[in-house]
PAZA-302372 format. One line per 5 residues: number of its first residue (from 1); their letters; for each residue x, y, z negated of N, C-alpha, C. Coordinates in Angstrom, 3 decimals. Layout:
NUM = a = X,Y,Z,X,Y,Z,X,Y,Z ~ ...
END
This chain:
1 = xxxxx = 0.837,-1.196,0.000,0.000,0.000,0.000,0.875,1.250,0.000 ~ 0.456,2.051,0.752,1.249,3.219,1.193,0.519,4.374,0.651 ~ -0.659,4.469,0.413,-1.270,5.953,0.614,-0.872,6.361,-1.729 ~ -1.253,8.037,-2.021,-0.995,8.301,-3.117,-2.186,7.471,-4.284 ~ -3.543,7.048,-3.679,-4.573,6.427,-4.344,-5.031,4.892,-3.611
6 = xxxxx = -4.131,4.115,-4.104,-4.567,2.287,-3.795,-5.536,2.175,-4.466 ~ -6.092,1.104,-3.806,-7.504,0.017,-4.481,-7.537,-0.940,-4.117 ~ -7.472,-2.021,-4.793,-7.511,-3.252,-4.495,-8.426,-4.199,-5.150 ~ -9.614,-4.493,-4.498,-10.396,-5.479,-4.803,-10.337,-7.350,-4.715 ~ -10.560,-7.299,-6.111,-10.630,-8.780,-6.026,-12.033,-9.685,-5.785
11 = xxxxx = -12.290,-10.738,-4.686,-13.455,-10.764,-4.772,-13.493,-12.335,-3.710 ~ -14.862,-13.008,-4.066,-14.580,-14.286,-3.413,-15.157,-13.854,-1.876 ~ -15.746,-12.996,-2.459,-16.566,-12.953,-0.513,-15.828,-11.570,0.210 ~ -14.956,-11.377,0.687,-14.001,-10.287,1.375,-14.625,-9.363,2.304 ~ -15.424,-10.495,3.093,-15.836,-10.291,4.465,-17.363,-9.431,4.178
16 = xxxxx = -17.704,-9.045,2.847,-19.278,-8.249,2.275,-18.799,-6.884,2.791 ~ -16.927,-6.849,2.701,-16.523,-4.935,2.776,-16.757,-4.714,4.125 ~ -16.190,-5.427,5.363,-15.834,-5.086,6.568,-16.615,-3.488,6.908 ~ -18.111,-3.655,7.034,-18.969,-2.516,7.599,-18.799,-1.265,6.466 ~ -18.534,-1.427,5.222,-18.656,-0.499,4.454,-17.464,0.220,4.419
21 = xxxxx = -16.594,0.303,4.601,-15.306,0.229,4.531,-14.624,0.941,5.834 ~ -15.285,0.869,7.244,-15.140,1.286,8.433,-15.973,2.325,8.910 ~ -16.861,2.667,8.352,-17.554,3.841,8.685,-18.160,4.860,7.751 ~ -18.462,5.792,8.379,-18.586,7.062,7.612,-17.655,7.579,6.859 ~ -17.984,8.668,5.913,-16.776,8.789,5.376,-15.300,8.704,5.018
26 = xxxxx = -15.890,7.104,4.521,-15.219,5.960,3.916,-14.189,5.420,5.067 ~ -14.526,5.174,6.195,-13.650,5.182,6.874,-12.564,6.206,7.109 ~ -13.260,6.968,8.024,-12.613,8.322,8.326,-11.072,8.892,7.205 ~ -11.604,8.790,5.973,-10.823,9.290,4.946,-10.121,7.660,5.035 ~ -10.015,6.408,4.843,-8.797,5.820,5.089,-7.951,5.802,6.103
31 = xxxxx = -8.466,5.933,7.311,-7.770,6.219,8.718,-6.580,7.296,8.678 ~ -7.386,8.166,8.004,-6.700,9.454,7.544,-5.390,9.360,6.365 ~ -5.678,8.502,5.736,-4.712,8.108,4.693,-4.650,8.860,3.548 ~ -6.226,9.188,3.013,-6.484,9.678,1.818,-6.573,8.907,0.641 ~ -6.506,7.418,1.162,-6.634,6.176,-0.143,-6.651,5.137,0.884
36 = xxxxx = -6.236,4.202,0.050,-5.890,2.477,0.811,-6.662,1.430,0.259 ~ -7.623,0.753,0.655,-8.625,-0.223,0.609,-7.483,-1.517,0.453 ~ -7.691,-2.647,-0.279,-6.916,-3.696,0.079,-7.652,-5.014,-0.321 ~ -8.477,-5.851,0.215,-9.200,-6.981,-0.245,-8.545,-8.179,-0.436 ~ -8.760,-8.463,-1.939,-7.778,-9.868,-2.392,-8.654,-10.848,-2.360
41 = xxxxx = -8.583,-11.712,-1.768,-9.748,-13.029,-1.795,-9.061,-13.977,-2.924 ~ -9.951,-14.050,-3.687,-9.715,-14.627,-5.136,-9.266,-16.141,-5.278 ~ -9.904,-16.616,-3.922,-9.840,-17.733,-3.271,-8.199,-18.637,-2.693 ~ -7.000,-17.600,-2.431,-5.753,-17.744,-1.832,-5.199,-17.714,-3.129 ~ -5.892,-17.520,-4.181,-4.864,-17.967,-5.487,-4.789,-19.620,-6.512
46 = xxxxx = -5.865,-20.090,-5.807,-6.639,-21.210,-6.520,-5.018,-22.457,-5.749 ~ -4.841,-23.742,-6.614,-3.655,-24.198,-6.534,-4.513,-25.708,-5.785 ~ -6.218,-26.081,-6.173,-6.459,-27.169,-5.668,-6.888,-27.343,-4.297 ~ -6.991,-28.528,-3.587,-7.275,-28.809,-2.190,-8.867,-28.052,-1.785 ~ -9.589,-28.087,-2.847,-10.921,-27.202,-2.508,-11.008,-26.035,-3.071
51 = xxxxx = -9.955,-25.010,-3.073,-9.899,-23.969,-3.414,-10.921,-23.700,-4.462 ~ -10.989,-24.553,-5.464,-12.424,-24.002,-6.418,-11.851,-22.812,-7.384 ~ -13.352,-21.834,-7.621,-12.943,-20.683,-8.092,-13.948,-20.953,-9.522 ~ -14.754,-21.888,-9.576,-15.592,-21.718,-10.666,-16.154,-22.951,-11.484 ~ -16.557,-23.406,-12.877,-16.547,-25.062,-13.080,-18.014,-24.360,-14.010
56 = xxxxx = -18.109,-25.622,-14.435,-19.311,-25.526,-16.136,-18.577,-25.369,-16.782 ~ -20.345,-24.184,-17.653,-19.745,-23.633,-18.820,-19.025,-24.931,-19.960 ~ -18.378,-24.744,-20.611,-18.411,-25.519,-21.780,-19.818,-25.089,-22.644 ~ -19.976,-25.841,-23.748,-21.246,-26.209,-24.034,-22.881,-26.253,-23.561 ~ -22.285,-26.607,-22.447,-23.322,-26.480,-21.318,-24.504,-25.140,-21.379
61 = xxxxx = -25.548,-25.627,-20.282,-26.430,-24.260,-20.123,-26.330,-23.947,-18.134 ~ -26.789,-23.149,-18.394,-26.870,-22.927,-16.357,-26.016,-21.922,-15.882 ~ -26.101,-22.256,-14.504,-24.952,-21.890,-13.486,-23.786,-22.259,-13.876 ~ -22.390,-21.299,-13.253,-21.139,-21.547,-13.387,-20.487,-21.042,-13.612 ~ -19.537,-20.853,-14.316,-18.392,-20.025,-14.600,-16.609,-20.024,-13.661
66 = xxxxx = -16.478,-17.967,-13.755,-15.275,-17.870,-12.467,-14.161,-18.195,-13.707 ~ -13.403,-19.659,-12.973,-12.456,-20.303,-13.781,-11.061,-19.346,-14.011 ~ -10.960,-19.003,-14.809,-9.022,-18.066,-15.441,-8.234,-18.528,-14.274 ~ -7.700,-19.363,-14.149,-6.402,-19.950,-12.982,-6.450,-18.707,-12.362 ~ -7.358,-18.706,-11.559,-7.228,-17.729,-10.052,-7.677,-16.510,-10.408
71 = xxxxx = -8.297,-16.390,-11.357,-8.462,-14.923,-11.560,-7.967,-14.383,-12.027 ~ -7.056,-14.749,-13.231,-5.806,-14.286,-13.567,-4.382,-14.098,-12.448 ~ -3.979,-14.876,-11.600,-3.019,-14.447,-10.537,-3.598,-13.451,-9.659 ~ -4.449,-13.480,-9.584,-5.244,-12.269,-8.625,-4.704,-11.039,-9.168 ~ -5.165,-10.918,-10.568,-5.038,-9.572,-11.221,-3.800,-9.316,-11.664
76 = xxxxx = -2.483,-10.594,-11.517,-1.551,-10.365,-11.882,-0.763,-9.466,-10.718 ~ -0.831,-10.322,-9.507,-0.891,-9.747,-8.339,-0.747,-8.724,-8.005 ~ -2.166,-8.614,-8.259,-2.865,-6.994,-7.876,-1.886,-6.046,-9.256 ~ -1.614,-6.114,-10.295,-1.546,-4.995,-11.059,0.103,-4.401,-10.811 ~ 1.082,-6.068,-10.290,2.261,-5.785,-9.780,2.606,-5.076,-8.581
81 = xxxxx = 1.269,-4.697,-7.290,1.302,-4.285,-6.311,1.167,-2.560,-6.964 ~ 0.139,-2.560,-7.847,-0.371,-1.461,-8.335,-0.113,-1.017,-9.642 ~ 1.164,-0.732,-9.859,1.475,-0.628,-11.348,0.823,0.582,-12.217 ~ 0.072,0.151,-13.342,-0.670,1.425,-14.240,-1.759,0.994,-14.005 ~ -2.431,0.846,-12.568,-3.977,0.782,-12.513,-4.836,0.140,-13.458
86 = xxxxx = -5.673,1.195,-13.685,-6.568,-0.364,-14.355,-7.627,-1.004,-13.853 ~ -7.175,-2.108,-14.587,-7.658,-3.655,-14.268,-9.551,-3.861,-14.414 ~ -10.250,-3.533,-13.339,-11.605,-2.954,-14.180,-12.657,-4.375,-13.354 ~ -13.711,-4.805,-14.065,-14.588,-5.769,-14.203,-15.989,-5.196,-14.046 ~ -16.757,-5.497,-13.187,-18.147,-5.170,-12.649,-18.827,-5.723,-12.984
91 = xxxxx = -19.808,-5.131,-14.433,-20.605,-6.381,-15.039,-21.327,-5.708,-15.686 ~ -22.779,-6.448,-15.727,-23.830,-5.227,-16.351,-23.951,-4.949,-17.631 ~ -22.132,-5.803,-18.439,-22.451,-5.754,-19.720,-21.119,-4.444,-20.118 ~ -20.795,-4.072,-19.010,-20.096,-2.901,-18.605,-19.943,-1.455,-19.534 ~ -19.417,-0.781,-19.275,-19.419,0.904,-19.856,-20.643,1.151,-18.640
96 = xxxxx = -21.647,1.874,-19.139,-22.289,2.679,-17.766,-21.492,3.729,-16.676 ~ -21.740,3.560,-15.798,-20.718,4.388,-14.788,-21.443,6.172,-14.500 ~ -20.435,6.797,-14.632,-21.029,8.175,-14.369,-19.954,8.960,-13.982 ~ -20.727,10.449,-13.436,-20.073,11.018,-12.455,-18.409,11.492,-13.348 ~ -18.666,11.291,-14.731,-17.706,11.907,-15.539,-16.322,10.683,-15.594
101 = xxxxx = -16.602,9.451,-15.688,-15.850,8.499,-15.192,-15.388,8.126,-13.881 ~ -16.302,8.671,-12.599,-15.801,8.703,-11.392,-14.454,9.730,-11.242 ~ -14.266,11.005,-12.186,-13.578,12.125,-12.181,-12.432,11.170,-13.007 ~ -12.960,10.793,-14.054,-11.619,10.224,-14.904,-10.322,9.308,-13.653 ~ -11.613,8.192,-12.733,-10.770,7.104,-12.213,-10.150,7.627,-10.800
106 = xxxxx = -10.679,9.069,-10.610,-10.233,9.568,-9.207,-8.904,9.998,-9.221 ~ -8.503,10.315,-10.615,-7.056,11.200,-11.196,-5.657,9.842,-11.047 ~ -5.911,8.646,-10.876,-5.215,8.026,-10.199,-4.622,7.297,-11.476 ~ -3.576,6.152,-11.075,-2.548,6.233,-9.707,-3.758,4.888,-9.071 ~ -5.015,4.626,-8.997,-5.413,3.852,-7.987,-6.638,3.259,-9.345
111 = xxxxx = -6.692,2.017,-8.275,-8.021,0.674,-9.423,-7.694,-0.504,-8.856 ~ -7.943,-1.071,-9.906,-8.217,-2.471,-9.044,-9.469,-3.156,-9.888 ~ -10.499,-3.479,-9.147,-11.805,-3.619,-9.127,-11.960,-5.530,-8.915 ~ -12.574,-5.796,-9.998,-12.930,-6.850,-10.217,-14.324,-7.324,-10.089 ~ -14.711,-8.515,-8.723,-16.093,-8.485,-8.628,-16.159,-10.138,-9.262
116 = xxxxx = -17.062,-10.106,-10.362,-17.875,-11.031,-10.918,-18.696,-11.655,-10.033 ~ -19.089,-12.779,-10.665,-20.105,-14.199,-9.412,-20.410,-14.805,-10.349 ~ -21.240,-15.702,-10.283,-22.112,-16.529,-10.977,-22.340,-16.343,-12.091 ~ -22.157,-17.197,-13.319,-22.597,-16.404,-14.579,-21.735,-15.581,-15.136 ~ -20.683,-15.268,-14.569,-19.493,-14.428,-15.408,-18.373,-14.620,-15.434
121 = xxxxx = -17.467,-14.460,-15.934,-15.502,-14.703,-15.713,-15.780,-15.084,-16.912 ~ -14.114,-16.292,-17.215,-13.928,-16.991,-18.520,-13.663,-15.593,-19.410 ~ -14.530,-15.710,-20.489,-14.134,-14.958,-21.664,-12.879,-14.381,-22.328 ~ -11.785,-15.425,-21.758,-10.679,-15.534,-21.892,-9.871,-14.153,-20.708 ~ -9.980,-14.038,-19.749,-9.881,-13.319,-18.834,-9.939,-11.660,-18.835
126 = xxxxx = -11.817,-11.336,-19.579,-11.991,-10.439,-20.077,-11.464,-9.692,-20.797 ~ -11.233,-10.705,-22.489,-10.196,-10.277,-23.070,-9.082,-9.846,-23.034 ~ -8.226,-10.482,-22.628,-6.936,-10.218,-22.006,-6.486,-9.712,-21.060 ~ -7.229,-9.860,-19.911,-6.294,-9.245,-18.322,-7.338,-7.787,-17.731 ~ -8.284,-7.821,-18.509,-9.095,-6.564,-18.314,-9.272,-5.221,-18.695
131 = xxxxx = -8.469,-4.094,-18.688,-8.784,-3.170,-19.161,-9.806,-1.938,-19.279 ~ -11.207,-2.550,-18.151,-12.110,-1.659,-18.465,-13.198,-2.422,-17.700 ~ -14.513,-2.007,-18.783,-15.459,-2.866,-18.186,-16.764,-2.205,-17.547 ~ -17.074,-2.515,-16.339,-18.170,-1.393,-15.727,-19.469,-1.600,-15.253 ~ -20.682,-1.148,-15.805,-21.865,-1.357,-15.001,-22.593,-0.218,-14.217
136 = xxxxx = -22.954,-0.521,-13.156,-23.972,0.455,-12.485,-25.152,0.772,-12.657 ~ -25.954,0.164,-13.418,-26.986,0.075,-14.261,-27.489,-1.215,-14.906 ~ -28.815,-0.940,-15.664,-29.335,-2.051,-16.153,-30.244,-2.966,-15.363 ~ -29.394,-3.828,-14.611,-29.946,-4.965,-13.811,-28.867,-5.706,-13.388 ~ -29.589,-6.557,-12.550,-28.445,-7.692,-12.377,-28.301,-8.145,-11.125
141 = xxxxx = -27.151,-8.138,-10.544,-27.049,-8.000,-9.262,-25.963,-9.576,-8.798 ~ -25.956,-9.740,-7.289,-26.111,-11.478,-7.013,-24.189,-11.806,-7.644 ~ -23.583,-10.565,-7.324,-22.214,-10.264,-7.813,-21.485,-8.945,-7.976 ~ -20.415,-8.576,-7.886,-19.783,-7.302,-8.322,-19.897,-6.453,-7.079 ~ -19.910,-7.308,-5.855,-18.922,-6.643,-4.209,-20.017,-5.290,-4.789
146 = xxxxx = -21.271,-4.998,-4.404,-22.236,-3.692,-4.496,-21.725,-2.787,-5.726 ~ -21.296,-3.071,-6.238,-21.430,-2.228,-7.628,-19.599,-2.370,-7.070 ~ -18.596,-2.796,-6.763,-17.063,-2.472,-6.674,-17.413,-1.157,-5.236 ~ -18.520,-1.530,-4.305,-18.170,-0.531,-3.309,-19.143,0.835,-3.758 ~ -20.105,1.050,-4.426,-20.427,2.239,-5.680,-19.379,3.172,-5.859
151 = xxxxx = -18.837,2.413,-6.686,-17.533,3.103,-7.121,-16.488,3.489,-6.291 ~ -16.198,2.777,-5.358,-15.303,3.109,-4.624,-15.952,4.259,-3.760 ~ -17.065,4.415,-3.467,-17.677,5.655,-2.870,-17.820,6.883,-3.673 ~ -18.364,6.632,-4.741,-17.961,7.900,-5.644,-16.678,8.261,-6.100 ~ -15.488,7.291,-6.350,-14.283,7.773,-6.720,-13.652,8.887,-5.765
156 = xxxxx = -13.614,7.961,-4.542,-12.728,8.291,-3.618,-13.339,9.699,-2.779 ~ -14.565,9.866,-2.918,-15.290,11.409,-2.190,-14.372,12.302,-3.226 ~ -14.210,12.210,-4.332,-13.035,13.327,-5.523,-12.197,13.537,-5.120 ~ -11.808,12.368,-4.202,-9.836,12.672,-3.334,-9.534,14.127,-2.939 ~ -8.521,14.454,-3.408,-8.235,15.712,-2.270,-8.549,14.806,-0.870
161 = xxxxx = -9.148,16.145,0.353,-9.111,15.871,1.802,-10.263,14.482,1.748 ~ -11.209,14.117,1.270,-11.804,13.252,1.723,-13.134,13.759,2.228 ~ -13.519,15.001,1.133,-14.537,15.719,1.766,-14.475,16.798,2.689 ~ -15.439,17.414,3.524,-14.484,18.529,4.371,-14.795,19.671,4.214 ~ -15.787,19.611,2.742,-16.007,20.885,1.867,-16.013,20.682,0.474
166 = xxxxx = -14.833,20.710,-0.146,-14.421,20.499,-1.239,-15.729,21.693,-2.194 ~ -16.060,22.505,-1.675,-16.843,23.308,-3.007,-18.453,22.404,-3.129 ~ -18.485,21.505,-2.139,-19.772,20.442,-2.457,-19.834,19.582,-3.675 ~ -18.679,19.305,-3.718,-18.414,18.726,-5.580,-18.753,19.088,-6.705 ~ -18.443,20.713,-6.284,-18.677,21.467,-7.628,-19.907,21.699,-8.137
171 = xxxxx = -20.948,22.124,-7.007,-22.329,22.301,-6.820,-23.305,20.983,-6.976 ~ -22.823,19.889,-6.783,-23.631,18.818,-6.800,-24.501,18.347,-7.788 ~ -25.212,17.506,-7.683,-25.616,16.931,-8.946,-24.764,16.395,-10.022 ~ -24.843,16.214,-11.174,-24.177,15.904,-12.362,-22.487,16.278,-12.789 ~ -22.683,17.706,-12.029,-20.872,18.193,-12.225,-21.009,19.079,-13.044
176 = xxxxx = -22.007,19.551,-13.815,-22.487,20.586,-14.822,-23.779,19.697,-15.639 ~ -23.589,18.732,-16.047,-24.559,18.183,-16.530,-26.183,18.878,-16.070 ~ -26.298,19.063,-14.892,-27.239,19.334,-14.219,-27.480,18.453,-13.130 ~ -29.075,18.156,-12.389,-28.865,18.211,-11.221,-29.302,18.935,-10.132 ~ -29.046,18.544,-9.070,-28.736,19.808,-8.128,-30.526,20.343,-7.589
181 = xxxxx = -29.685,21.806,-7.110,-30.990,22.409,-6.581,-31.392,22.032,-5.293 ~ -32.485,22.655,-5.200,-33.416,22.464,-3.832,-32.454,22.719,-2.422 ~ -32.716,22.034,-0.954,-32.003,22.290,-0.099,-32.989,22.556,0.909 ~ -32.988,23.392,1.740,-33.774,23.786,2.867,-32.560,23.606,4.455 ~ -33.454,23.728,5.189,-32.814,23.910,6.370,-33.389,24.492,7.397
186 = xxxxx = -33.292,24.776,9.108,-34.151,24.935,9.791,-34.901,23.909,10.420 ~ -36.000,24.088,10.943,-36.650,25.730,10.967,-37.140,25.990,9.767 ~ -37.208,27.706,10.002,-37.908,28.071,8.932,-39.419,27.416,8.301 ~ -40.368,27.531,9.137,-41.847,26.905,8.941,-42.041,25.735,9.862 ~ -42.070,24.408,8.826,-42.179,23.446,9.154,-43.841,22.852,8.670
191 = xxxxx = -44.880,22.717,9.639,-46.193,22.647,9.786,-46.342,23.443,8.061 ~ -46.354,24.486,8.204,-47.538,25.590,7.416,-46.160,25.190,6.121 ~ -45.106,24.438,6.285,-44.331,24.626,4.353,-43.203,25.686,4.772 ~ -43.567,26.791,3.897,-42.017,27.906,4.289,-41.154,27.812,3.358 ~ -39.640,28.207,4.135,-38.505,28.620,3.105,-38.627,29.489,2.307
196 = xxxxx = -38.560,29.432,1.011,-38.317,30.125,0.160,-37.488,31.733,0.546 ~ -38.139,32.955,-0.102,-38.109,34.024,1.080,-36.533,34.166,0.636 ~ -36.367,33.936,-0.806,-35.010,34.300,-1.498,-33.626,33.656,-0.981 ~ -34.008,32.553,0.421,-32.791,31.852,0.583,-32.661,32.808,1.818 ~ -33.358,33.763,2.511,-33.039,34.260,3.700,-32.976,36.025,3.808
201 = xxxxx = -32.602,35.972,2.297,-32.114,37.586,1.986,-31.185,37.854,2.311 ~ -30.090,36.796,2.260,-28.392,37.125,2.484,-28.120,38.171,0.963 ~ -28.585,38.179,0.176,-28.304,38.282,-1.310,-27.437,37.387,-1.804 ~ -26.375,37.147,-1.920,-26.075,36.071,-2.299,-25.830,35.984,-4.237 ~ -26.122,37.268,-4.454,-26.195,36.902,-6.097,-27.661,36.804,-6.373
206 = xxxxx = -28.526,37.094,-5.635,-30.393,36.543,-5.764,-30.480,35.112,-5.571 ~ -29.417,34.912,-4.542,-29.482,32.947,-4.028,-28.850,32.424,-5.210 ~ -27.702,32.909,-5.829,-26.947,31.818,-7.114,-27.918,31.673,-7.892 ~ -28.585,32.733,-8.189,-29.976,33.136,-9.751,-30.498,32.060,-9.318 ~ -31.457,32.193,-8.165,-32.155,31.064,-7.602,-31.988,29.546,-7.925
211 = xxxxx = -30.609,29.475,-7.175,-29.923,28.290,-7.279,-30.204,27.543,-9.005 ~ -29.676,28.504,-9.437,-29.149,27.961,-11.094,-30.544,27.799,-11.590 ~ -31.607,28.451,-11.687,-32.892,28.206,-12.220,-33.854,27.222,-11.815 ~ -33.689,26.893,-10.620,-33.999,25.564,-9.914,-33.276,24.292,-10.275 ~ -32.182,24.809,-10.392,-31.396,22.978,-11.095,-31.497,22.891,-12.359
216 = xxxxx = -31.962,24.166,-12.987,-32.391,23.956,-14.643,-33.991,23.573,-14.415 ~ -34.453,23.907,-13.673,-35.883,23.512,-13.340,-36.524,21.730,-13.024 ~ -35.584,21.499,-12.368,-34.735,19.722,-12.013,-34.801,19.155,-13.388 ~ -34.014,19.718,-13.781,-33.307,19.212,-14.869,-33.858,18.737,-15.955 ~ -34.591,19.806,-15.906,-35.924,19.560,-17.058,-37.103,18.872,-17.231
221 = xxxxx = -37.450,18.771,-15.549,-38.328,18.024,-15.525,-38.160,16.591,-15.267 ~ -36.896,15.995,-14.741,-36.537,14.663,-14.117,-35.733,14.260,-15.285 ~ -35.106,14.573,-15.592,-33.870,14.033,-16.537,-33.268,15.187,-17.595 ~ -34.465,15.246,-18.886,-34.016,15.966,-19.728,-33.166,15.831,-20.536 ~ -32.843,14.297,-20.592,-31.339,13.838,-21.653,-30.150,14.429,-20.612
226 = xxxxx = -30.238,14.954,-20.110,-28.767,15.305,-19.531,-28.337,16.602,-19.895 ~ -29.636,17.560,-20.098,-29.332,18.695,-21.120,-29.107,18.457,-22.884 ~ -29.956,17.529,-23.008,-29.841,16.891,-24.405,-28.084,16.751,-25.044 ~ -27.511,16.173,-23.955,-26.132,15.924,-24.111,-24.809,17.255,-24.122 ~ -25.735,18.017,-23.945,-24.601,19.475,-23.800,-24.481,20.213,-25.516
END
């Protein structure tokens, strides 16, 4: 890995990134060499003839568990390619993920992103080779890949040069424990709904007022614990 922000995902199914990974943004900004994608198939670490990645639990119960062997060289791997990063686990029993932790993990030197499968990684694993644990919300999803490429979409938009208007960050939703205001566009009158007269004053200290009283207006009505927290 060459670029100043690596990522390297560990994961049994590789081939979930291809489309996500190549377009939009997300592309564009790796092409560019604003951050380096690197998919570890969890699978090229396993030592038996059927590459198994997962057995029964001990004291039985359902599904299967992702066996230590290979998931530990993965992350050993990965942390020697990526020295400092941390070692982070996608699991809904996680830290909740927010825009304030996307800022923390954007400051670098990289991640390496751990996607969970079946009922969970050996306990053993967690403990030890994991230094941070992450959920995207409260539900449960078929494995990590959705919730590792989340993150990797919110981290990496923080990059210097990934966006191509860096003051969109600032203004956005949840960068002031707010969220964001109303957006209009043209045309002006779209079947009988008009723009707001205050966005087409060219005032631009009537538009901030605007602005700011509308995302306190948001704010209040959609998601009042987010002022709660200030």
């Amino acid at each position: 890995m060459t670029s100043s922000f690596p990522i390297r995902i560990l994961t049994l199914f590789p081939e979930f990134f291809d489309s996500p990974l190549t377009t939009s943004l997300t592309g564009k900004a790796i092409d560019r060499g604003n951050f380096d994608v690197e998919l570890s198939n969890i699978r090229d670490f396993t030592t038996d003839k059927h590459n198994k990645c997962d057995d029964l639990p001990y004291g039985g119960g359902a599904g299967m568990v992702m066996k230590p062997e290979p998931l530990v060289a993965a992350l050993e791997d990965a942390r020697e390619a990526i020295p400092g990063a941390p070692r982070i686990l996608l699991t809904p029993q996680g830290t909740p993920f927010t825009q304030s932790l996307a800022r923390e993990l954007s400051r670098g030197p990289g991640m390496i992103l751990t996607c969970g499968r079946y009922e969970g990684v050996d306990e053993r694993v967690r403990q030890n080779w994991i230094d941070l644990e992450i959920s995207i919300g409260d539900y449960v999803l078929t494995g990590g890949e959705v919730a590792a490429m989340v993150i990797v979409d919110s981290v990496t938009r923080l990059l210097p040069g990934v966006l191509g208007n860096a003051d969109s960050i600032a203004e956005e939703s949840f960068s002031e424990s707010r969220l964001e205001y109303p957006h209009y566009t043209r045309p002006q009158n779209f079947r009988g709904h008009e723009v707001p007269e205050v966005l087409l004053s060219g005032h631009h200290g009537k538009i901030a007022q605007w602005r700011r009283q509308k995302a306190l207006e948001r704010t209040q009505n959609r998601r009042p614990d987010l002022l709660d927290d200030e």
